[in-house]
C-alpha positions as a LaTeX table, in Angstrom:
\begin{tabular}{lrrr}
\hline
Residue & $x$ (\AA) & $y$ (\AA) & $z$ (\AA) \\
\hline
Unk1 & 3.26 & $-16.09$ & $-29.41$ \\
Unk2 & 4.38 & $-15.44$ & $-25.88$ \\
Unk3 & 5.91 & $-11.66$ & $-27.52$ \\
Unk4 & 2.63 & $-10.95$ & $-28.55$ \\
Unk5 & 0.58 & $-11.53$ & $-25.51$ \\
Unk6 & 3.21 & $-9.96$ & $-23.45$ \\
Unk7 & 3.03 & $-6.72$ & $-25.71$ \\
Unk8 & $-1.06$ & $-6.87$ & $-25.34$ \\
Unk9 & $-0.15$ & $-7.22$ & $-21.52$ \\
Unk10 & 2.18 & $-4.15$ & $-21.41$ \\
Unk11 & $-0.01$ & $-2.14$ & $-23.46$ \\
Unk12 & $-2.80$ & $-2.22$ & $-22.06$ \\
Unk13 & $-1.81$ & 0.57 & $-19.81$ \\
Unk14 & $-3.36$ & 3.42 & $-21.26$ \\
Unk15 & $-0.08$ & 5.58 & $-20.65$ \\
Unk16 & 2.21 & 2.87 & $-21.99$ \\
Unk17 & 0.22 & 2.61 & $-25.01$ \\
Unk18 & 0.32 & 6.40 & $-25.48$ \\
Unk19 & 3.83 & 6.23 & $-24.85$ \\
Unk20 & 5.05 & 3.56 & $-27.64$ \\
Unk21 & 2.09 & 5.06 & $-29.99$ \\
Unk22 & 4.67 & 8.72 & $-29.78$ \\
Unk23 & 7.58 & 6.51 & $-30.47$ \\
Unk24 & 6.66 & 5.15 & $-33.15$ \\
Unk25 & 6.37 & 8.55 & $-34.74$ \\
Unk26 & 10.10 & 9.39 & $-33.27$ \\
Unk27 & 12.65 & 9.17 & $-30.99$ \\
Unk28 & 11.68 & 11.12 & $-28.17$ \\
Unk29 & 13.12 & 12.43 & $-24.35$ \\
Unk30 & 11.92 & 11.68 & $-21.13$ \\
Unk31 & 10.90 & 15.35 & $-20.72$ \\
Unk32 & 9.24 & 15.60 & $-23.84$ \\
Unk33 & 6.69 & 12.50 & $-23.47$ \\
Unk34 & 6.07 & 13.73 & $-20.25$ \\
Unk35 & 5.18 & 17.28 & $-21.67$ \\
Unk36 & 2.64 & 16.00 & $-24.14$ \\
Unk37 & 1.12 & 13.27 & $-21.68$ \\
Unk38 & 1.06 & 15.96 & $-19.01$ \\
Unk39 & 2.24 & 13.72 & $-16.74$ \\
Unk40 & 5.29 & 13.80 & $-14.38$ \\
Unk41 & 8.31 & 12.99 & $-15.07$ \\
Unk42 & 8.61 & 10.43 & $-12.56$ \\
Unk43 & 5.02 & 8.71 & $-13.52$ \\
Unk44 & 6.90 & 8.61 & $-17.71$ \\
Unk45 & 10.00 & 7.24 & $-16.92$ \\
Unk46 & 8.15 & 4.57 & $-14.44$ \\
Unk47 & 6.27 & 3.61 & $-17.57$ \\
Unk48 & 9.19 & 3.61 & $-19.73$ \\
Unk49 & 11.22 & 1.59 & $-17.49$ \\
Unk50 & 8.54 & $-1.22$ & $-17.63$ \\
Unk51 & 8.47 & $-1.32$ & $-21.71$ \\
Unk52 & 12.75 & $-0.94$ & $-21.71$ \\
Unk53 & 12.67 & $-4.05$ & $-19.14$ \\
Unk54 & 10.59 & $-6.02$ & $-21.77$ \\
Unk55 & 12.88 & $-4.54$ & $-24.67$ \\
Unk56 & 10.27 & $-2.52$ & $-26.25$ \\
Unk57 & 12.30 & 0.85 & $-25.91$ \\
Unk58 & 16.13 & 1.33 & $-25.72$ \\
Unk59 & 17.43 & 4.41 & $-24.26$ \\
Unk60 & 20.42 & 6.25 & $-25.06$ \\
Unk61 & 21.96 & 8.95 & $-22.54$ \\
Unk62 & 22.58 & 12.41 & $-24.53$ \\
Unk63 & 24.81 & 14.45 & $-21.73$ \\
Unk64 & 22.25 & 14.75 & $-18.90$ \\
Unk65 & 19.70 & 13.52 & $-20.63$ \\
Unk66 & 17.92 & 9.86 & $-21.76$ \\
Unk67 & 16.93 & 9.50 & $-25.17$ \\
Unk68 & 13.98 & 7.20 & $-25.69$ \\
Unk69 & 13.21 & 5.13 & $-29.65$ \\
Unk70 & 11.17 & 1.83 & $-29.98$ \\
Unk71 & 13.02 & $-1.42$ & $-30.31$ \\
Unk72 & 9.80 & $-3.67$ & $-31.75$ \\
Unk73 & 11.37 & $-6.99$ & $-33.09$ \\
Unk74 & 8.35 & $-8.95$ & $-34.11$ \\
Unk75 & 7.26 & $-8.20$ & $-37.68$ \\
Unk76 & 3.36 & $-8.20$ & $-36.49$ \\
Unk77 & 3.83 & $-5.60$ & $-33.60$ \\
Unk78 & 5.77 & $-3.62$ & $-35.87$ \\
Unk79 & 2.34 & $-3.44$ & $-38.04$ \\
Unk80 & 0.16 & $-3.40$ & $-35.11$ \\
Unk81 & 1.66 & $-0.14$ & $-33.45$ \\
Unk82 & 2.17 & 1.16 & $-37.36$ \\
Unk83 & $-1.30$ & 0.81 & $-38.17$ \\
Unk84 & $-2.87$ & 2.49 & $-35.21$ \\
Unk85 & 0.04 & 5.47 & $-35.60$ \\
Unk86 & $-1.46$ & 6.06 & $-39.15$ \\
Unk87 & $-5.06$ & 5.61 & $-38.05$ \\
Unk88 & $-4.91$ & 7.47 & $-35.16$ \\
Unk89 & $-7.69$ & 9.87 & $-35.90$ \\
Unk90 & $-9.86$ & 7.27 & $-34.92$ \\
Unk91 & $-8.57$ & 7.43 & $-31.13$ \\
Unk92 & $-9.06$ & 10.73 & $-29.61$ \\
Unk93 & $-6.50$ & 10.11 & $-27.02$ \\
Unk94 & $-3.72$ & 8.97 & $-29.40$ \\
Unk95 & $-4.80$ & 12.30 & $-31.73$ \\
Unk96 & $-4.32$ & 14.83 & $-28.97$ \\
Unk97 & $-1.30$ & 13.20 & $-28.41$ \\
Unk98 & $-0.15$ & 13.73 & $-31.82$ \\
Unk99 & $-1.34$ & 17.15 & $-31.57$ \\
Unk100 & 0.85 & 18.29 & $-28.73$ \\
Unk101 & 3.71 & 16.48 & $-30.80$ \\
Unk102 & 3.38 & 18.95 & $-33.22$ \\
Unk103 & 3.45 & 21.40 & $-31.09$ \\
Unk104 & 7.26 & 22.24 & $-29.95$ \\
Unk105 & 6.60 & 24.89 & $-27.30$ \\
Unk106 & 4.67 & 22.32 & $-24.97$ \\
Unk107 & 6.48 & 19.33 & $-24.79$ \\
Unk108 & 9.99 & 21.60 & $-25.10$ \\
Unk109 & 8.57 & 23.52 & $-22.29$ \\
Unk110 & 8.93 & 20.65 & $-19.99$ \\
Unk111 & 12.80 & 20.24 & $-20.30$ \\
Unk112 & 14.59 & 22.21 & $-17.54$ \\
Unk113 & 17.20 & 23.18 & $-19.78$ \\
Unk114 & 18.57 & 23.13 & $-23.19$ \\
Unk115 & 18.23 & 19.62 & $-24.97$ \\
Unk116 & 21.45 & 18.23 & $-26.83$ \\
Unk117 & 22.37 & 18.21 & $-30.54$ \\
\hline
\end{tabular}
């Protein structure tokens, strides 16, 4: 029970919960979240550092470069953060979100140079 009420704790940030809610659709870089949050990248990988220190994200360096996926043990988080992801029309926030997602150019645009593979 303590997983659960520390994942309600974490993501009740605003940003964090953005954050994991991208995830969730994809493994994603520091430079990328930050493009489609519009946030800096400092601000991100502050966030992501808290949910990585809980276990909620791994990262993975590619060259210069940290990779970001969600690492969601529990079986009922896993359909928590599932559920909203394939709601998420209902959360205007979350939609935009998904929006920018979609759209390469922004959150590419945010990357100094050329991401790997």
């Amino acid at each position: 029970m303590s997983y659960l009420t520390e994942f309600f704790k974490i993501v009740s940030d605003e940003t964090r919960l953005r954050i994991v809610i991208l995830l969730a659709q994809g493994d994603l870089y520091v430079c990328q979240i930050s493009g489609i949050l519009n946030l800096s990248q400092p601000k991100v990988s502050k966030h992501l550092s808290k949910l990585r220190d809980l276990n909620y994200v791994v990262d993975e360096r590619k060259e210069k470069y940290i990779l970001y996926s969600l690492n969601l043990k529990d079986d009922v988080i896993k359909k928590l953060v599932q559920n909203i992801a394939e709601n998420i029309e209902h959360y205007p926030v979350l939609s935009e979100d998904r929006k920018h997602l979609a759209d390469k150019q922004i959150h590419l645009s945010q990357c100094k140079t050329k991401l790997p593979g």
